[in-house]
KEKE-3310 file (N, C-alpha, C; in steps of 0.2 Angstrom, whole numbers, plus 5000, padded with zeros to 4 digits):
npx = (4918:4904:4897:4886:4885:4886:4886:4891:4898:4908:4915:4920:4928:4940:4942:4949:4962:4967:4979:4991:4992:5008:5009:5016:5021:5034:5030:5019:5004:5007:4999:4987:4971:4968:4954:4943:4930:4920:4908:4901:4907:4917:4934:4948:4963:4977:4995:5013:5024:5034:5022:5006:4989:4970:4955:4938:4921:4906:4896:4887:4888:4887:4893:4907:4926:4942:4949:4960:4959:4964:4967:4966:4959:4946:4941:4940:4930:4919:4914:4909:4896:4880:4868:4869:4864:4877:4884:4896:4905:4917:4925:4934:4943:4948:4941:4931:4916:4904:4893:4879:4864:4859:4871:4886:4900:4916:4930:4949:4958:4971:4977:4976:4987:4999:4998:5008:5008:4998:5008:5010:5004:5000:5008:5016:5016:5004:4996:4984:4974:4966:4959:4957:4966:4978:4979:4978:4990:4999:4995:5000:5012:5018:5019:5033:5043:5057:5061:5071:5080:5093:5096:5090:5084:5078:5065:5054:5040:5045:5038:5038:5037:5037:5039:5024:5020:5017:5028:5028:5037:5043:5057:5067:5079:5080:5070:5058:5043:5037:5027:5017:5009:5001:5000:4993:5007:5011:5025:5032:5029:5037:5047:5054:5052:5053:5043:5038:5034:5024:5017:5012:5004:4995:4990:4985:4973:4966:4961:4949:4940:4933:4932:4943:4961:4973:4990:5004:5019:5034:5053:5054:5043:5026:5010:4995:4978:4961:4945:4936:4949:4967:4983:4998:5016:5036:5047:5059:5076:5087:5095:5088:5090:5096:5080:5077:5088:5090:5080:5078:5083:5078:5072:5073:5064:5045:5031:5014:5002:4989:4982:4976:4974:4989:4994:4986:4992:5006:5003:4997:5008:5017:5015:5023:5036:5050:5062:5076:5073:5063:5059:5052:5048:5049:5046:5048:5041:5036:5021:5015:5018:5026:5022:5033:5036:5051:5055:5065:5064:5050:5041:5036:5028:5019:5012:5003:5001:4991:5000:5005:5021:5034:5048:5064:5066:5065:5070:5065:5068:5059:5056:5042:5033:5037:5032:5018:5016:5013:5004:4993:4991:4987:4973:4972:4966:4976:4993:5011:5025:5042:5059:5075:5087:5091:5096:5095:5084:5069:5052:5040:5026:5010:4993:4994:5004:5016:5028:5037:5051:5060:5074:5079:5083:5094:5094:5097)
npy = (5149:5138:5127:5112:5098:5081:5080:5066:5061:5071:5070:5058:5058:5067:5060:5051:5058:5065:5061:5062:5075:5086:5087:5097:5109:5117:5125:5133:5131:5117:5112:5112:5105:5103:5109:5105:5110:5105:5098:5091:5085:5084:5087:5080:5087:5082:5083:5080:5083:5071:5063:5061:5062:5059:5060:5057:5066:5066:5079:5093:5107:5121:5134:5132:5130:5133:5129:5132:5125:5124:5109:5098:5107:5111:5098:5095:5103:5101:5086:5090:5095:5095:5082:5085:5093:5097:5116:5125:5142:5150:5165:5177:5181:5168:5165:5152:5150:5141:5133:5123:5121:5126:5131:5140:5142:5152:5149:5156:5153:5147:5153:5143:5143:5142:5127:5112:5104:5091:5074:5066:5049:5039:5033:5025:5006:4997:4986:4974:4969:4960:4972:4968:4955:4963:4971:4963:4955:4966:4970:4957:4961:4973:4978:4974:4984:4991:5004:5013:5028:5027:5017:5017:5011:5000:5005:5004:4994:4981:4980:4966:4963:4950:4937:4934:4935:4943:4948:4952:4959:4965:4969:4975:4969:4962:4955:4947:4950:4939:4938:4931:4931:4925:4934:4942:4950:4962:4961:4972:4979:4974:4972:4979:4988:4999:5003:5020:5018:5028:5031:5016:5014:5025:5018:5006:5013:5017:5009:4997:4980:4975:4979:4982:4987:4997:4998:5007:5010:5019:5023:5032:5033:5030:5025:5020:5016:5015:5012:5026:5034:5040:5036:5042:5038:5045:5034:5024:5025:5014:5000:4983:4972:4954:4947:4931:4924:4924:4917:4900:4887:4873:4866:4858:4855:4854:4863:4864:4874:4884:4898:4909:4907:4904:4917:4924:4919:4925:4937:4939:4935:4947:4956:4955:4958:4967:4984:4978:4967:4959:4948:4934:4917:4904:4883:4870:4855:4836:4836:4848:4867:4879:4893:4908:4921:4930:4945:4951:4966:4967:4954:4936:4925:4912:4900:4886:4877:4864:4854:4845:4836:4829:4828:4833:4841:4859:4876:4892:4909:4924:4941:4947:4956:4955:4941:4943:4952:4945:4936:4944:4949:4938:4928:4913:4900:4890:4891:4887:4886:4883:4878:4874:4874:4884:4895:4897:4905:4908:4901:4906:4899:4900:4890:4897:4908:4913:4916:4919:4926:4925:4932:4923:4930:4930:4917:4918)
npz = (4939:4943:4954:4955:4967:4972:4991:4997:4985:4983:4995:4995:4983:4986:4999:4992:4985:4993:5000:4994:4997:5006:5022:5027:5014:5004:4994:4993:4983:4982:4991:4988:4982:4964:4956:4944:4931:4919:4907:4914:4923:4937:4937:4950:4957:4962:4967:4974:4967:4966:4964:4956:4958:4953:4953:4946:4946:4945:4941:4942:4932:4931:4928:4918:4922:4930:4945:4961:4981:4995:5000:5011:5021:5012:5012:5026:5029:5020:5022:5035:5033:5028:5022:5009:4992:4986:4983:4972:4971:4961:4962:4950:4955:4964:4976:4984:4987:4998:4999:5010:5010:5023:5026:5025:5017:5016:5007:5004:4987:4975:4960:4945:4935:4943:4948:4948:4929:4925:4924:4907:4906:4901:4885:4884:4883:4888:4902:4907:4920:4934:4946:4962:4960:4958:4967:4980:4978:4980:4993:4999:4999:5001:5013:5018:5011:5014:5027:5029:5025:5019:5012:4997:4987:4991:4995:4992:4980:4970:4952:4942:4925:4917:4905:4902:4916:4933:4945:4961:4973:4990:5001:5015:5021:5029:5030:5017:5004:4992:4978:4964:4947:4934:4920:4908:4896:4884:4874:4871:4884:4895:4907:4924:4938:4951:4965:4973:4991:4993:4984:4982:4991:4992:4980:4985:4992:4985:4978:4974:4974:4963:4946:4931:4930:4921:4920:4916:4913:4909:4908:4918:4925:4932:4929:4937:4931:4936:4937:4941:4943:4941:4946:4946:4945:4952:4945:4958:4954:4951:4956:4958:4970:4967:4971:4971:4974:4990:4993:5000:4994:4996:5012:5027:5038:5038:5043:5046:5050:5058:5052:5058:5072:5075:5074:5081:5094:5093:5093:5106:5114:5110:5118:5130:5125:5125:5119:5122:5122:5108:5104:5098:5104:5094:5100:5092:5095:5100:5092:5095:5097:5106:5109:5116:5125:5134:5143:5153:5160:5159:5161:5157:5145:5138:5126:5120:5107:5097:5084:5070:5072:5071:5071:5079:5093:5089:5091:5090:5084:5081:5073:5082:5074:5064:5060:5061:5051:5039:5039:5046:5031:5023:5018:5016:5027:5031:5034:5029:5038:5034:5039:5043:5054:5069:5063:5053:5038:5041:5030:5026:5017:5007:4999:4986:4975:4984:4994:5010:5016:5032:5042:5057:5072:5086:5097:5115)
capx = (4916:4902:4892:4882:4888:4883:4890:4894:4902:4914:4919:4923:4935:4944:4947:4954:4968:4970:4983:4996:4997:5009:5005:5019:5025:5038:5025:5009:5000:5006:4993:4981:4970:4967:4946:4941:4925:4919:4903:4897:4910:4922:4941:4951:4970:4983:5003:5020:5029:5034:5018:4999:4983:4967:4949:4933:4916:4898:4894:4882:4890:4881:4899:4915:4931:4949:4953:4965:4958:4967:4966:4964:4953:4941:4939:4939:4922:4913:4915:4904:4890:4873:4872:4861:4867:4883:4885:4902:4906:4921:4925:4940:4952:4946:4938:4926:4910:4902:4885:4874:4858:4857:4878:4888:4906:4918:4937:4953:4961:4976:4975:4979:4992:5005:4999:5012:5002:5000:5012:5009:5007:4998:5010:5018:5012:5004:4994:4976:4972:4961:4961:4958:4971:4983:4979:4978:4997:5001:4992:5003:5019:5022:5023:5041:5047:5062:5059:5077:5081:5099:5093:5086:5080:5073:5059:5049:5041:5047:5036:5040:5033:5041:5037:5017:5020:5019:5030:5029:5043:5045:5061:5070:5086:5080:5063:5057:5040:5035:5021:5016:5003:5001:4997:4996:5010:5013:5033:5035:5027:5041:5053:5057:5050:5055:5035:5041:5029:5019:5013:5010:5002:4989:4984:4980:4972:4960:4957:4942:4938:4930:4935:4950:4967:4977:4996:5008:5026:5039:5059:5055:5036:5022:5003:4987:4970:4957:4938:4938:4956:4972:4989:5004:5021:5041:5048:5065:5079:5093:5095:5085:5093:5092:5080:5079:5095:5089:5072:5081:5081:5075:5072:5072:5055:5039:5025:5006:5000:4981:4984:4970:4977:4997:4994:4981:4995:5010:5001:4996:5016:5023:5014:5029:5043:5052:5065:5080:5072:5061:5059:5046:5051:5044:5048:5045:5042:5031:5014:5017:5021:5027:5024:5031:5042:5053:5058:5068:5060:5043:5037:5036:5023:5020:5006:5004:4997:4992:5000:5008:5027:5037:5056:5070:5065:5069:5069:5069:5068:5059:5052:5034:5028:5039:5028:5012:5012:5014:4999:4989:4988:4986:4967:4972:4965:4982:5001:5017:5031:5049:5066:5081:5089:5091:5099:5093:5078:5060:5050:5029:5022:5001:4991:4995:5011:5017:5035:5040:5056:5062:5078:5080:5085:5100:5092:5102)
capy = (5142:5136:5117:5109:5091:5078:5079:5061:5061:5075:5068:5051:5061:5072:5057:5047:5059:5071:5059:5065:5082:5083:5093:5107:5109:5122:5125:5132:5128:5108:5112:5112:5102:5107:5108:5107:5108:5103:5093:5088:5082:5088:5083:5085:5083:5082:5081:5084:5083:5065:5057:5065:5060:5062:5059:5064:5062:5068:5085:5098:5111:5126:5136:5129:5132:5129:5135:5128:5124:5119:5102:5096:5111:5108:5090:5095:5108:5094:5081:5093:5098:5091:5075:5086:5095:5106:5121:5129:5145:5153:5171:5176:5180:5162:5164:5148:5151:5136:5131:5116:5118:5134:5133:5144:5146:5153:5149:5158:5147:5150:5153:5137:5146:5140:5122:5107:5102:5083:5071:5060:5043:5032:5036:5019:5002:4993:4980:4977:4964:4961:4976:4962:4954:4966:4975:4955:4954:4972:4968:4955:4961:4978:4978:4972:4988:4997:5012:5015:5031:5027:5009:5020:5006:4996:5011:5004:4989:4979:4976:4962:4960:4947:4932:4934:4936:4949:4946:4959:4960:4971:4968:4977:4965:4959:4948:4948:4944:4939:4936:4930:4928:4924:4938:4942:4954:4962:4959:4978:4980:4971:4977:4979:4995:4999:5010:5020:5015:5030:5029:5009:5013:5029:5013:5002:5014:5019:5001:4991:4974:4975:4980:4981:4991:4997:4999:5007:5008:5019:5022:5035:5033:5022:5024:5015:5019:5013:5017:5035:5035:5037:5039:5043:5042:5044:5028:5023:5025:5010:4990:4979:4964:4948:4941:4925:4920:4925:4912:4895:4880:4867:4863:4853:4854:4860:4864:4865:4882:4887:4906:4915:4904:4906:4926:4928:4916:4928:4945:4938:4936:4950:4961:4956:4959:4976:4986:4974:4957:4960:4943:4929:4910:4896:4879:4863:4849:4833:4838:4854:4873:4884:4900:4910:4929:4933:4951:4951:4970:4965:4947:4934:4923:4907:4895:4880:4875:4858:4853:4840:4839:4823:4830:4835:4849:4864:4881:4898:4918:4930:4949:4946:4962:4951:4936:4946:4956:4941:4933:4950:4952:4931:4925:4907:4896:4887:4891:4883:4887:4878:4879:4871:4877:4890:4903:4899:4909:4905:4901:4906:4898:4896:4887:4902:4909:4918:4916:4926:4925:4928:4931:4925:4933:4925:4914:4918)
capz = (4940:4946:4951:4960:4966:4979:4998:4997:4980:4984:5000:4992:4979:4990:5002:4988:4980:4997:5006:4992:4998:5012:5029:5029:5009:5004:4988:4995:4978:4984:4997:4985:4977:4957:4953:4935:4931:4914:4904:4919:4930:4938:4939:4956:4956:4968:4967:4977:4963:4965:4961:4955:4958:4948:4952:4943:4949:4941:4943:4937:4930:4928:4923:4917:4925:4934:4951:4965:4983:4999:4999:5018:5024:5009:5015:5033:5027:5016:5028:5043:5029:5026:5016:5002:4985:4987:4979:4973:4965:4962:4957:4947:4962:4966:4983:4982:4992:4998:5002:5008:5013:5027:5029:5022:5019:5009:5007:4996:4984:4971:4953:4942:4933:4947:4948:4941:4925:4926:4918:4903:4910:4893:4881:4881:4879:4897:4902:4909:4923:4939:4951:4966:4960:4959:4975:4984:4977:4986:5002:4999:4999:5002:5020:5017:5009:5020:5028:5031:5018:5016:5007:4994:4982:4995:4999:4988:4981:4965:4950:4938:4919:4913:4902:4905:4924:4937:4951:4966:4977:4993:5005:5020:5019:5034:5026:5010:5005:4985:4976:4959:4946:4926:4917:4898:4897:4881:4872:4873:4889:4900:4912:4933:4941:4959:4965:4982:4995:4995:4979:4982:5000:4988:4976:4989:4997:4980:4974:4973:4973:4956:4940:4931:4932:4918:4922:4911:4914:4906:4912:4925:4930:4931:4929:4938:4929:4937:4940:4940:4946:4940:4949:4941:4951:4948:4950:4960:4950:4956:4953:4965:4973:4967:4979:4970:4977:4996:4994:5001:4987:5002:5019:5032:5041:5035:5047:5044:5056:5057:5051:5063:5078:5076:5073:5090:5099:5093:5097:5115:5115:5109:5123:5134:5122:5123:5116:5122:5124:5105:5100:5102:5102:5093:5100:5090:5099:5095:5090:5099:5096:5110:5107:5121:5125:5139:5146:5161:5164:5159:5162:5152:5143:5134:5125:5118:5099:5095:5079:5068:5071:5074:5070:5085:5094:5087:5094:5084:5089:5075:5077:5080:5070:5055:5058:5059:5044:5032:5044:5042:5026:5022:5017:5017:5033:5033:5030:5029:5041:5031:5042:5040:5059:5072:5061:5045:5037:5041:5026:5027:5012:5007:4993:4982:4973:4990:4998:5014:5021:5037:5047:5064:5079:5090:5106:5120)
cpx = (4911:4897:4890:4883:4886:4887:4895:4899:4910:4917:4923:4929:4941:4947:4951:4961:4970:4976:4990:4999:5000:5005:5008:5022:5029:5034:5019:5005:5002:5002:4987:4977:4964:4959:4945:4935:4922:4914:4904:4900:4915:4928:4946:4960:4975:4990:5009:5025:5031:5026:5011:4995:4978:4961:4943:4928:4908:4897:4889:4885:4887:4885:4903:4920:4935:4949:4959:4964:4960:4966:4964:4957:4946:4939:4934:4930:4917:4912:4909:4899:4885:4873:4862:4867:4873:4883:4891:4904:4910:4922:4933:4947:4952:4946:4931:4921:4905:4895:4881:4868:4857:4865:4880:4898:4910:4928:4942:4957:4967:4974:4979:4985:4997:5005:5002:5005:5006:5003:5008:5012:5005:5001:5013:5014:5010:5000:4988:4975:4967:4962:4960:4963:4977:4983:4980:4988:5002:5001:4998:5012:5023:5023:5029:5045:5052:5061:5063:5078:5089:5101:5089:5079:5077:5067:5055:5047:5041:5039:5040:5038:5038:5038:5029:5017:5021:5024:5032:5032:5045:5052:5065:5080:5084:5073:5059:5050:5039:5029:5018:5012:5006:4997:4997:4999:5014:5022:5035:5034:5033:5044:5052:5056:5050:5046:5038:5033:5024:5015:5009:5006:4992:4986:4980:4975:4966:4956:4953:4945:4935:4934:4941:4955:4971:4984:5002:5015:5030:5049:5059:5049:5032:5015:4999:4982:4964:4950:4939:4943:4961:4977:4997:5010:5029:5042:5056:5070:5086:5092:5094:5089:5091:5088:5078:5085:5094:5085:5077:5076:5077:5074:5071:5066:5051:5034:5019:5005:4991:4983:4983:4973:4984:4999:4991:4987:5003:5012:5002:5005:5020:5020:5019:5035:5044:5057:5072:5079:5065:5058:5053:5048:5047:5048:5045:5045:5038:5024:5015:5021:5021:5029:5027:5036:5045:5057:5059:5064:5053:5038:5040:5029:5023:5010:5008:5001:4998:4996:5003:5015:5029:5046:5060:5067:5068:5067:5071:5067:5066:5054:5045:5031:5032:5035:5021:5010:5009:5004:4991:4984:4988:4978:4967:4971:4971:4988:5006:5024:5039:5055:5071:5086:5088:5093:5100:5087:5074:5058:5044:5028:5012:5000:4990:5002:5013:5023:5036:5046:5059:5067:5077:5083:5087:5094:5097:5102)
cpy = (5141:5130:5117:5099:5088:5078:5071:5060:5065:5072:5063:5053:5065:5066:5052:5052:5065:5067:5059:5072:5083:5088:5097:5105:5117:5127:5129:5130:5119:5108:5109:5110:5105:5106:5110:5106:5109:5097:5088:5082:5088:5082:5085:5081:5086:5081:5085:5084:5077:5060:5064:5059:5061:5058:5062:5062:5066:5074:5088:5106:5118:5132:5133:5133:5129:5133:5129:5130:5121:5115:5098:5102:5111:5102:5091:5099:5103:5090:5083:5095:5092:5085:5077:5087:5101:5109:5125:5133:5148:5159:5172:5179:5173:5159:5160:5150:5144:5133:5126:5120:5128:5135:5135:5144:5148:5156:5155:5152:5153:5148:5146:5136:5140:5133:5117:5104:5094:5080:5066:5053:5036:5032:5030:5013:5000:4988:4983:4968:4966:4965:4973:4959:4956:4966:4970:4954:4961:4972:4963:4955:4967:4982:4978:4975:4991:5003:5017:5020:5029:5020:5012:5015:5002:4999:5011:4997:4989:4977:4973:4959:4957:4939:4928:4933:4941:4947:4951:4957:4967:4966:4974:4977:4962:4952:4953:4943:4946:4936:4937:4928:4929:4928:4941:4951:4956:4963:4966:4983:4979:4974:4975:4987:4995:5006:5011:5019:5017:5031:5020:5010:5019:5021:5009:5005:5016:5013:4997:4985:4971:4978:4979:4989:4990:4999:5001:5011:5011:5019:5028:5036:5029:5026:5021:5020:5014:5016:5022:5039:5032:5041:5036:5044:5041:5038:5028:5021:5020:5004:4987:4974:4960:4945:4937:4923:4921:4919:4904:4890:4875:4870:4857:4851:4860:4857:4867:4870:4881:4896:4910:4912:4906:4914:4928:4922:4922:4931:4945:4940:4942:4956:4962:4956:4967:4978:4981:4968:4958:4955:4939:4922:4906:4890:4875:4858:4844:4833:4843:4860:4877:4889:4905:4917:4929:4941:4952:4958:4971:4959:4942:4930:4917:4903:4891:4880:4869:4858:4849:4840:4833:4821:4833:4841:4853:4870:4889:4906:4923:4937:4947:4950:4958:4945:4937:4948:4952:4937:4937:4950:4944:4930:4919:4904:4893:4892:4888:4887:4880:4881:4874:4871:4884:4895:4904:4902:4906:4908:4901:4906:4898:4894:4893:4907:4915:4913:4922:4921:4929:4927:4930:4929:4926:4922:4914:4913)
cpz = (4945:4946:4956:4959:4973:4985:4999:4992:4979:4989:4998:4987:4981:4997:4997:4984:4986:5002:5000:4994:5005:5017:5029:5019:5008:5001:4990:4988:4976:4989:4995:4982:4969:4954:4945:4934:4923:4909:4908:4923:4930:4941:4944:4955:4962:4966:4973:4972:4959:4962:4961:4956:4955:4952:4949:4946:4945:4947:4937:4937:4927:4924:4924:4921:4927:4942:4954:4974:4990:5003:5006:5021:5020:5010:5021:5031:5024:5019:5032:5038:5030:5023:5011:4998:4987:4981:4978:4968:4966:4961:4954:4952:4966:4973:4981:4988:4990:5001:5001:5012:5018:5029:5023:5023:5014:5011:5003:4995:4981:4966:4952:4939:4935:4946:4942:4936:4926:4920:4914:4904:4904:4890:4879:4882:4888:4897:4907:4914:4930:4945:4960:4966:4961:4967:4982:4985:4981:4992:5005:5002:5002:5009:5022:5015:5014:5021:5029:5024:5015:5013:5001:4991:4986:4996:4994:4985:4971:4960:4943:4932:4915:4911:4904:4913:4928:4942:4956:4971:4984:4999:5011:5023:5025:5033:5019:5008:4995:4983:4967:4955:4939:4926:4909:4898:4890:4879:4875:4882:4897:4904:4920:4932:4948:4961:4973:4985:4997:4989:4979:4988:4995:4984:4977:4993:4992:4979:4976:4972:4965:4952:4936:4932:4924:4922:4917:4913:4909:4912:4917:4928:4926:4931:4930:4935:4931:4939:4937:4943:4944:4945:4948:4945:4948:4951:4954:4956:4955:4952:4958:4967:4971:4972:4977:4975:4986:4998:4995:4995:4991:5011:5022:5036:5038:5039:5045:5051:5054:5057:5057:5070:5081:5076:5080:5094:5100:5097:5102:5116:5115:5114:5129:5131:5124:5119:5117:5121:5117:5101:5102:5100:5100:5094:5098:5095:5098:5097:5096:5098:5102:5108:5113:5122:5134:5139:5152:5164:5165:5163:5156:5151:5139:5132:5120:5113:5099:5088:5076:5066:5073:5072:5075:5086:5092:5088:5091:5086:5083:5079:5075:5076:5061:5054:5055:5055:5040:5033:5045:5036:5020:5021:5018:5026:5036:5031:5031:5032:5040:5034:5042:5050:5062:5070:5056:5044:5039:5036:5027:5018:5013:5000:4987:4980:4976:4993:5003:5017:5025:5040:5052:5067:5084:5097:5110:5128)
residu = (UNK:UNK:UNK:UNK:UNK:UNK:UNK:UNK:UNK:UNK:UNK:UNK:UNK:UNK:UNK:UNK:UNK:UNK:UNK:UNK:UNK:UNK:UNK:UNK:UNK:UNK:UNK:UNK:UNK:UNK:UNK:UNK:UNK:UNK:UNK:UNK:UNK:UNK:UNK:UNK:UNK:UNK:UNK:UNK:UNK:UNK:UNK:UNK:UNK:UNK:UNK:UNK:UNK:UNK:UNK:UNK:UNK:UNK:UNK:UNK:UNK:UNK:UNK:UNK:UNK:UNK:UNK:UNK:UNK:UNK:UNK:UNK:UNK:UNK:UNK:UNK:UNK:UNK:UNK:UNK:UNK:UNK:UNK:UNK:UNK:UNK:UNK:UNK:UNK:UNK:UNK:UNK:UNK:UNK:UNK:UNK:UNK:UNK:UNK:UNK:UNK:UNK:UNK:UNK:UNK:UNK:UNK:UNK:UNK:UNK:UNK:UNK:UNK:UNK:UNK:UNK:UNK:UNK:UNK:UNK:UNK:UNK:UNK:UNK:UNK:UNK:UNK:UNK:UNK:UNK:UNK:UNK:UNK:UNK:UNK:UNK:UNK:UNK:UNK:UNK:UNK:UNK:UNK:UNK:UNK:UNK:UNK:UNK:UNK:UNK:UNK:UNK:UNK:UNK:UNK:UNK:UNK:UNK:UNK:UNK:UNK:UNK:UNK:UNK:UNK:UNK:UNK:UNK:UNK:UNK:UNK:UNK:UNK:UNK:UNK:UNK:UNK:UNK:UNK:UNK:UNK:UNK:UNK:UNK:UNK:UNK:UNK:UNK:UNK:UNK:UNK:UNK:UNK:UNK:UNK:UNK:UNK:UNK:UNK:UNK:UNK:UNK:UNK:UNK:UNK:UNK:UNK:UNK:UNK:UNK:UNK:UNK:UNK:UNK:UNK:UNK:UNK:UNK:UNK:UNK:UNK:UNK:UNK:UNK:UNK:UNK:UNK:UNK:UNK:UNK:UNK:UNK:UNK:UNK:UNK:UNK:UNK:UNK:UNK:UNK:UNK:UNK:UNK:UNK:UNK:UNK:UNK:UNK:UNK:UNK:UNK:UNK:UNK:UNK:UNK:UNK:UNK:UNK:UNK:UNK:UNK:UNK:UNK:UNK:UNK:UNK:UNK:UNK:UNK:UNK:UNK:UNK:UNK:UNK:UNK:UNK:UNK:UNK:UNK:UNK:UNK:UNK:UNK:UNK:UNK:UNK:UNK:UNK:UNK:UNK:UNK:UNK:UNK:UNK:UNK:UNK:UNK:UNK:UNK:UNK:UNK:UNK:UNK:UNK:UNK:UNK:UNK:UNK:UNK:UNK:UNK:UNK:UNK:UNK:UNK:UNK:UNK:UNK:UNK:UNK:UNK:UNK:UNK:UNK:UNK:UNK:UNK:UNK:UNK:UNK:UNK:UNK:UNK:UNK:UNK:UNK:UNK:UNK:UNK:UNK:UNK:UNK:UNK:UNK:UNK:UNK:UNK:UNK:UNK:UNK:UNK:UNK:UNK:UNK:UNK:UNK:UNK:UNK:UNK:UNK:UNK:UNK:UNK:UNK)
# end
């Protein structure tokens, strides 16, 4: 095999499919990422077994070929080169030798033989919507997956194709955030698929702003194709929670916030939380938020928001890093905080089909 390909181009490919391969695998040819080189590109692929990746990018091909390359050190070497034409040839015990410009190196790989061949992920029927969209309803949500392994099916997040609509779902059992959009979603296309979190964490981590996104979906694995990037992963095999039944039907007070203000007053706060004392208080009071923390070994902290409240003081305790995320990963200027009491959920709504809910934490 040998081609000639741009310094940028390769980098750009090798960072999008090398955060599948792990750091220590049992595998060594799971080390490695798969080089294909063919009519004038080249296709690199990755897997741990659990999930593949695929990128291809324009190359000039000057011989055809396969090899197998280990995948972080090949980054690490493209990365410190020139920003000219790289040159890569392999020989057939597949020691690639590599040159930009007056540098030189030259790694060993493994034969291709070894490497898993990728699964068939188009075989069944899917659907095609805006990769913005999507990727906005993940940003959205999938902070909220458990991280806990003995919650298996929670360690990942929900997707939902039902009756033209997506509905993306991640939970912890502790808050839950959802999020949903009209999508044309063919009859046969339907279903609930649980994506674990490292496959969900690769797609947001490939996906653009533009174009679109195919998604196809059988009963034990899922396919993203987009750009020039597909990634194929098994999915979580289990029954998700109703969390319909968790989202309260009402409440009692609903409070208009300024997003960017209630997130920078949180923060300030959560700097005096600690391991025992982890919470941060919000008290209502009229036209007034007190945001404030105490930690008897720390200090404590407080500040005031102007806002529009004129219902009984009310006093409530959540994990700041559970307020923030939702507040993070929010584009709307506003949002709606709905409570009911001290020990019922908090509700963060905005002007788009997004629900977070959140458990308190006891005030002492």
């Amino acid at each position: 095999m040998k081609i000639s390909i741009s310094k940028d181009a390769l980098v750009d490919a090798l960072q999008v499919i090398h955060g599948v391969v792990g750091l220590r695998s049992s595998i060594p040819i799971l080390s490695n990422v798969r080089l294909e080189a063919a009519k004038d590109r080249l296709l690199l692929t990755t897997t741990d077994l659990d999930m593949t990746m695929q990128c291809w990018t324009e190359a000039q091909v000057v011989k055809g070929g396969c090899t197998t390359l280990p995948a972080r050190r090949l980054l690490s070497i493209v990365r410190e080169l020139p920003s000219e034409t790289v040159e890569i040839e392999v020989d057939e015990k597949h020691a690639a030798v590599i040159t930009c410009g007056s540098v030189f190196f030259k790694i060993h790989g493994l034969g291709e033989d070894e490497f898993p061949a990728a699964p068939k992920y188009n075989v069944g029927p899917g659907l095609t919507m805006e990769q913005a969209v999507f990727k906005s309803m993940l940003q959205r949500t999938a902070y909220a997956a458990s991280a806990d392994e003995s919650r298996y099916v929670l360690n990942g997040t929900l997707l939902s194709f039902k009756g033209n609509k997506l509905v993306v779902v991640a939970t912890d059992g502790r808050r839950l955030a959802l999020a949903e959009q009209e999508v044309e979603v063919p009859k046969e296309a339907e279903g609930e698929f649980i994506v674990p979190t490292k496959a969900v964490n690769e797609v947001l981590h490939s996906m653009k702003d533009e174009g679109a996104v195919k998604i196809f979906a059988a009963k034990n694995q899922i396919g993203f194709e987009f750009a020039n990037v597909v990634v194929i992963s098994k999915l979580i095999d289990g029954a998700y929670p109703n969390f319909r039944q968790v989202i309260p039907a009402q409440c009692e007070r609903r409070v208009t916030l300024e997003r960017e203000q209630f997130l920078n007053a949180v923060r300030r706060m959560a700097i005096v939380t600690s391991e025992k004392a982890g919470s941060v208080r919000l008290t209502f009071a009229k036209n007034k938020l007190k945001v404030s923390a105490i930690a008897p070994e720390v200090g404590e902290a407080h500040e005031v928001l102007p806002i529009k409240y004129t219902d009984k003081e009310l006093t409530v305790a959540f994990n700041p890093e559970y307020i923030m995320d939702p507040l993070r990963n929010l584009t709307q200027d506003e949002v709606y905080l709905e409570m009911t009491d001290e020990l019922g959920p908090g509700v963060i709504k905005c002007d788009s089909p997004f629900v977070y809910v959140l458990m308190p934490m006891r005030v002492s």
